[in-house]
C-alpha positions in Angstrom: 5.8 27.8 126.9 8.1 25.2 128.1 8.1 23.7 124.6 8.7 26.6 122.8 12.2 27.7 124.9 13.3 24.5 124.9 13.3 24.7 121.1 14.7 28.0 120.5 17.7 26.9 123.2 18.4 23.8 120.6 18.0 25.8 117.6 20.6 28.3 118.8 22.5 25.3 120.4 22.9 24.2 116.2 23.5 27.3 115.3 26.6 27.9 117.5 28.0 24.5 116.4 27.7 25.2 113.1 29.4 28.1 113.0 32.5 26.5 115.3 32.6 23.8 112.9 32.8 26.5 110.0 35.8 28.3 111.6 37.6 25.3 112.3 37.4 24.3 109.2 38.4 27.5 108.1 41.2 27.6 110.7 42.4 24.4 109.6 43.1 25.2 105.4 46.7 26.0 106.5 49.7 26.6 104.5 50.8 22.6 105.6 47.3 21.6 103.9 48.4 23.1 100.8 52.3 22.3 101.1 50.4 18.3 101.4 48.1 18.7 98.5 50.5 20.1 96.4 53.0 17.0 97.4 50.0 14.8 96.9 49.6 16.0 93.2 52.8 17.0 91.8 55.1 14.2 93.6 53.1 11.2 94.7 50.7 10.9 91.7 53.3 12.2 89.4 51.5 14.6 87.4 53.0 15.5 84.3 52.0 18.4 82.1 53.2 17.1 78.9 50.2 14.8 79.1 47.1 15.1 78.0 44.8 15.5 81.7 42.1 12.5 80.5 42.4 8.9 81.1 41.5 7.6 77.9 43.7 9.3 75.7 41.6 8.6 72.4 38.4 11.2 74.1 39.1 14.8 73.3 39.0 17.5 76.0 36.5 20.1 76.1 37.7 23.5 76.2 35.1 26.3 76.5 36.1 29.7 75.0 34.7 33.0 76.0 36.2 36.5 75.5 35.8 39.8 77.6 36.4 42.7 75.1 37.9 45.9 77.2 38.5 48.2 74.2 39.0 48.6 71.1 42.3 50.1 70.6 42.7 50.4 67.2 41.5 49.9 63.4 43.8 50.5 60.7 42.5 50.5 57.5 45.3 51.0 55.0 46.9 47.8 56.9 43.6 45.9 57.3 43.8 45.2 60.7 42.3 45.3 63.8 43.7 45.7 67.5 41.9 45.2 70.4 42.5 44.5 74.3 40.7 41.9 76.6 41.2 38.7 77.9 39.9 35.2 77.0 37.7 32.7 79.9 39.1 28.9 78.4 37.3 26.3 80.9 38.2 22.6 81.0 38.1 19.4 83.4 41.7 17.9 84.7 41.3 14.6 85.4 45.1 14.4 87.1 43.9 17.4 89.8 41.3 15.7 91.9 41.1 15.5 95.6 38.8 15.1 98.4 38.6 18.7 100.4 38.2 16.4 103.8 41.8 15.1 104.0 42.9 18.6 103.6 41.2 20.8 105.8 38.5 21.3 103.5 40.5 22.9 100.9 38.3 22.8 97.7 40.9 25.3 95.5 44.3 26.3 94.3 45.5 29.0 92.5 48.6 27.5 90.3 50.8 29.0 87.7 50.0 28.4 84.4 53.4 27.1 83.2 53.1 24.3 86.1 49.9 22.1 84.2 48.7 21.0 81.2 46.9 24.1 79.0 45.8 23.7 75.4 48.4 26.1 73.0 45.4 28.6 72.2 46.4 31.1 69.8 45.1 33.8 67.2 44.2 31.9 64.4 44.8 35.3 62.0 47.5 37.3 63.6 48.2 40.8 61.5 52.2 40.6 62.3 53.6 38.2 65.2 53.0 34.7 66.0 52.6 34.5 69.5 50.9 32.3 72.2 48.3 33.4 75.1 49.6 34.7 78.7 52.3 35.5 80.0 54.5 33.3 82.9 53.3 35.6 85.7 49.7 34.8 85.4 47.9 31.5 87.4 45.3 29.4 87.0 42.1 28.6 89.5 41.8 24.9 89.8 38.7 23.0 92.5 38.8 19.8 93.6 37.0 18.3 91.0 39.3 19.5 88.2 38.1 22.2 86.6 40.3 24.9 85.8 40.0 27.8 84.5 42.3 30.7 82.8 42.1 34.0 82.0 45.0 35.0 79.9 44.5 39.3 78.8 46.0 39.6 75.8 46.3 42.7 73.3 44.8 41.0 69.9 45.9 42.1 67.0 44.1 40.5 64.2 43.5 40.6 60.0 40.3 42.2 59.2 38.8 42.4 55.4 38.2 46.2 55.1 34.9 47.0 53.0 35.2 51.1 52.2 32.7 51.3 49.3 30.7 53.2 52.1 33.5 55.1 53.6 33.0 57.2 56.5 29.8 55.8 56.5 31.2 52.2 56.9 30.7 49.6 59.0 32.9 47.0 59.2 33.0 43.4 60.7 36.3 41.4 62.1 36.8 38.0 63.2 39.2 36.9 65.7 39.7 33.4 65.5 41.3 31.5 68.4 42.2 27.7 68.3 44.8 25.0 69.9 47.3 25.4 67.5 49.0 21.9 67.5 46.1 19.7 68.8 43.5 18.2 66.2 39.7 18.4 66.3 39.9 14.6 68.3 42.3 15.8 71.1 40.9 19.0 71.7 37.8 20.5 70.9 37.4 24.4 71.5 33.8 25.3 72.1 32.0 28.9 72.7 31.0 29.7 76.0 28.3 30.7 77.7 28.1 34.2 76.5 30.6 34.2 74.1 31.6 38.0 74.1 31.3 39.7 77.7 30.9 43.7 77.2 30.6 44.3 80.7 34.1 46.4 81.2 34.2 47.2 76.8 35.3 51.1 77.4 33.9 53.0 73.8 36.0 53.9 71.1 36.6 57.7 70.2 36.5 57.1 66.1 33.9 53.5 66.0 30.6 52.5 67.7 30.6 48.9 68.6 27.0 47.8 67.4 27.2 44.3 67.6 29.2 40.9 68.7 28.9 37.4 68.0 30.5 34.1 68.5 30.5 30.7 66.0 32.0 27.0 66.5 34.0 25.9 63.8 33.7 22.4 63.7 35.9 21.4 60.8 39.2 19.2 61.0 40.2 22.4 63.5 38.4 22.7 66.9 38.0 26.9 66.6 35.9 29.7 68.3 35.6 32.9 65.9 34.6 36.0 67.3 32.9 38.5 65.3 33.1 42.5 66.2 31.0 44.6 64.3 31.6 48.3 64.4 30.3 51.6 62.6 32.4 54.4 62.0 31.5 57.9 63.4 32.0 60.2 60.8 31.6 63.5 62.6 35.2 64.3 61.6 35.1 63.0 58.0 31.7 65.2 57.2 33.4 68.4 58.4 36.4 67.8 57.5 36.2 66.2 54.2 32.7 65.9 52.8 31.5 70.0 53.0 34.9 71.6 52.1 34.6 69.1 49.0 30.7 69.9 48.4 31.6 73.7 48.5 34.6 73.5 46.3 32.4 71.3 43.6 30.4 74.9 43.6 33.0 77.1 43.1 34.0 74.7 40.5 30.7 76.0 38.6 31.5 79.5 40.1 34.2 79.7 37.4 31.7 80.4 34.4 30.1 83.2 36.7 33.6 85.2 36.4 34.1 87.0 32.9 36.8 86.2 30.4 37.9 89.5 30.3 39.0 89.5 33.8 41.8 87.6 33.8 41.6 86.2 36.5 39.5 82.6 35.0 42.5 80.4 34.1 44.2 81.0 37.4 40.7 80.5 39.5 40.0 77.1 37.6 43.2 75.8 38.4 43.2 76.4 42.1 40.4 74.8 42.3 41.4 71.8 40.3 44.0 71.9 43.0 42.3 71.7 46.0 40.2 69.1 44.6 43.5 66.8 43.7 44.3 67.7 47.5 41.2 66.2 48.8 41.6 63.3 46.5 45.1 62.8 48.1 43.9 62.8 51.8 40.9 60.3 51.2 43.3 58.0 48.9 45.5 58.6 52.2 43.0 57.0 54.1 41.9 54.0 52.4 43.4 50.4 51.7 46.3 49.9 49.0 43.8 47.4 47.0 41.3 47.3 43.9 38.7 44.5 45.8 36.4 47.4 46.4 36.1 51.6 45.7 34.9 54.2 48.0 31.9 55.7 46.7 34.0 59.1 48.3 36.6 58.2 45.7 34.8 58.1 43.0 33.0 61.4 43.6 36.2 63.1 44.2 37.4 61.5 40.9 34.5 62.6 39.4 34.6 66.1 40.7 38.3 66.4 39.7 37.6 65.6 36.3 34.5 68.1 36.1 37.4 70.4 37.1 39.5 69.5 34.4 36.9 70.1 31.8 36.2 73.7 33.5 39.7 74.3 33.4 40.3 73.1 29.5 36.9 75.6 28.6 38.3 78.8 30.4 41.5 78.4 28.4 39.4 77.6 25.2 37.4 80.6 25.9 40.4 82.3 26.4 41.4 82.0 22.9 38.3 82.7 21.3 38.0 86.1 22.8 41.5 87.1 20.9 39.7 85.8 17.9 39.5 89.3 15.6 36.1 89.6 13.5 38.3 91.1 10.8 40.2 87.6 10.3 38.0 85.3 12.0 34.0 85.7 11.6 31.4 84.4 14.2 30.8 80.7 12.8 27.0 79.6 12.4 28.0 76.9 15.2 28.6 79.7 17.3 25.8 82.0 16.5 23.0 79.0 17.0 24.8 78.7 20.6 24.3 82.8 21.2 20.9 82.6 19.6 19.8 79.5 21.4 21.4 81.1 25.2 19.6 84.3 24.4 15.9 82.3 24.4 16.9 80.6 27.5 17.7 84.2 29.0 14.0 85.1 28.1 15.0 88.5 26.5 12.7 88.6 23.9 15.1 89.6 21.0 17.0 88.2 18.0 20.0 88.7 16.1 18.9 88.1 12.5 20.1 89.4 8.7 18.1 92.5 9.0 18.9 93.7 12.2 16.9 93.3 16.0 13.7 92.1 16.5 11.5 94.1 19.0 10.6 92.4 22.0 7.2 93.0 21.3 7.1 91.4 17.9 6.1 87.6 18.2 7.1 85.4 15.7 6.0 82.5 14.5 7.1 78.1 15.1 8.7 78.5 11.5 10.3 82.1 11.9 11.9 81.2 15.7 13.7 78.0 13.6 14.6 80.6 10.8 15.6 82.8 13.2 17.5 80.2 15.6 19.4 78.7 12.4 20.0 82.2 11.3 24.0 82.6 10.9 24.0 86.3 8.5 24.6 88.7 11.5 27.3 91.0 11.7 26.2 92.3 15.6 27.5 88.8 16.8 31.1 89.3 18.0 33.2 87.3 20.2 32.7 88.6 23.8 28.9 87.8 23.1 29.9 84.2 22.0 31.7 83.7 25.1 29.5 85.1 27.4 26.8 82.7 25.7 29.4 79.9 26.5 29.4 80.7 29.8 25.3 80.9 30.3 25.3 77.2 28.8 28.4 75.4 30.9 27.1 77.2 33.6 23.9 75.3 33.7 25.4 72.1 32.2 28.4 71.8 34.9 25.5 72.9 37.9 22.9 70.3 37.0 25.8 67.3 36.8 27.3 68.5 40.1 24.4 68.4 41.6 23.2 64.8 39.6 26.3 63.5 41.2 26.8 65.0 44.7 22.5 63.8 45.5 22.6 60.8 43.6 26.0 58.9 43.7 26.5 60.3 47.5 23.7 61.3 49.0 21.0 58.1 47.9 23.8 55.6 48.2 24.2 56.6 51.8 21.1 57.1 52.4 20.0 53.2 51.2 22.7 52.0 53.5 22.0 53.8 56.7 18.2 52.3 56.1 19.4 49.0 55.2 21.6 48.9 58.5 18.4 49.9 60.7 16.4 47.4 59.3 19.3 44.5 59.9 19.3 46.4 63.3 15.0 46.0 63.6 15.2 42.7 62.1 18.1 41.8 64.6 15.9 42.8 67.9 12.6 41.5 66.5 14.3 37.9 66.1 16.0 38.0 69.4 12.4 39.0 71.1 11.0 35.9 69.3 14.0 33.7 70.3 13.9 34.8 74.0 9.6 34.3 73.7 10.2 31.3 71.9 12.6 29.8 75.5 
């Protein structure tokens, strides 16, 4: 029992002059500790920024690069660039700020400005207007006793960005930002990725893109550079409402226009408007979309496609137009035009034919050879104008329909639908390798 409190009485003996020790070394990292370290380094050893912080000058220095991505601010795709806000991590060793934490009250750190040492000139390699370098005056640097430093300069990045619309809104597009030491070569400093490369910790989401992937590369070419790579998907909630329906429901009133009669009046004027609105639509997507022929929205296309469906609609109501003035007195019902009205009235199913000698009872069936007879037949006189037109419009009807529809499902619809699968399985294959990587360690 003796033992035993003797032993507790020495532990706690330690313990209190341990901690002592702690708060007087604590007590002792005074403002005249850093006033001397700061003399020590600066004055006495003469540190001098302009050189490079390694004692043999012909080693380069290892800088490591990551980047914390807060948000993306903006993505402009008619000016092909991108804008984002964050702040780069760059890491490297100073040989010239070393000191032993014992002669200074066990001070192991110093926060310094970062115009007051050396710093590799790290800049955006692809800048989208100005030229400029990273941080500002007011920020510092964190430099321990063994001489690694590190600085955080927050920047707002704006960057060039290759824009790929063929997909557009269904896009998804992928930016670089490219940082290097802009006047050192690859044998004076050497910029490496970091750790992580792209932290996403304090990344705040975008209202208009989803952020669905980073990455980070070395370049290791006659420049020392870091790339980062954002990859983003557009949300097209806005687009589809906005853009995509009114422009599927105005390719069907497009076809609507052979549903109206001639005799109304009212066709020429309808066909246009809608012609119209589809130029308008045009105008707003072309609005949109980068100034350049390297690629075509597939949205374009359709709309260019659509408008010149109109166009034809348009050019066969005014057509039609003039044939109903057409007098039977003057002008006859060509055989062209009776094969049409013969040929409409089969695909109506109603059982009768205009022929030489009059109608042929619904009941009556007719040979193969008589229905070509009859088809080819051009002697009728009950064939006027108005039933010409009105076979017209049976026939575009149908034609215009079926090619709205072939082109709205397949050049839309499929194409979309291949990329959205195509980006989950890049997505699948993406996980399933990172699973194998991560069993693989």
């Amino acid at each position: 029992m003796i033992k035993i409190r003797v032993c507790c009485v020495g532990v706690l003996h330690f313990m209190c002059v341990l901690v002592l020790v702690t708060v007087h070394q604590t007590e002792a990292q005074t403002a005249d500790n850093v006033k001397a370290l700061m003399m020590k380094l600066f004055t006495t050893d003469g540190y001098n920024k302009k050189v490079r912080p390694v004692a043999n000058q012909n080693e380069p220095i290892l800088v490591y690069c990551d980047f914390v991505l807060s948000s993306i601010i903006d993505f402009n795709e008619q000016e092909e660039s991108l804008k984002v806000s964050g702040y780069l991590v760059l890491q490297w060793k100073d040989e010239f700020l070393t000191w032993d934490p014992d002669d200074y009250g066990g001070l192991d750190r110093l926060i310094l400005p970062q115009d007051d040492i050396w710093r590799p000139d790290a800049s955006l390699r692809n800048p989208f207007k100005t030229f400029t370098g990273l941080g500002s005056t007011f920020l510092n640097v964190k430099v321990d006793n063994q001489g690694n430093v590190i600085w955080m300069p927050f920047q707002v990045l704006e960057s060039t960005c290759d824009v790929n619309i063929t997909y557009f809104p269904f896009d998804v597009q992928e930016c670089p930002i490219k940082i290097i030491a802009w006047s050192y070569s690859k044998e004076e400093v050497e910029i490496n990725e970091g750790n992580n490369g792209i932290y996403l910790d304090e990344f705040e989401e975008n209202a208009l893109w989803n952020l669905i992937g980073t990455s980070a590369e070395e370049v290791n070419t006659e420049e020392a550079a870091v790339i980062f790579k954002i990859k983003m998907k557009r949300k097209p909630t806005y687009y589809v409402i906005n853009i995509i329906m009114p422009v599927t429901l105005l390719s069907f009133l497009n076809v609507i226009t052979f549903a109206l009669p001639v005799t109304s009046g009212e066709r020429a004027s309808y066909a246009i408007t809608v012609f119209l609105s589809m130029a308008v639509f045009l105008t707003i997507v072309s609005a949109e979309l980068p100034k350049n022929s390297n690629v075509v929205s597939l949205m374009a296309v359709y709309l260019l496609t659509m408008s010149c469906l109109s166009t034809a609609i348009v050019t066969i109501s005014l057509l039609e137009l003039r044939l109903l003035t057409r007098h039977l007195d003057n002008r006859p019902v060509t055989r062209f035009y009776k094969r049409i009205y013969n040929v409409c009235k089969r695909l109506q199913c109603k059982g009768e034919k205009i022929g030489k000698k009059g109608k042929v009872g619904a009941n009556s069936v007719p040979s193969l050879t008589e229905k070509s007879n009859n088809i080819a037949d051009d002697g009728s006189d009950d064939v006027n104008w108005k039933n010409v037109t009105s076979s017209l419009d049976y026939m575009f009807f149908w034609i215009f329909l079926i090619s709205s529809a072939h082109r709205t499902g397949t050049q839309i619809q499929r194409r979309y639908f291949r990329h959205v699968v195509r980006l989950q399985l890049d997505a699948l294959s993406e996980k399933k390798y990172h699973f194998i990587s991560l069993k693989g360690i």
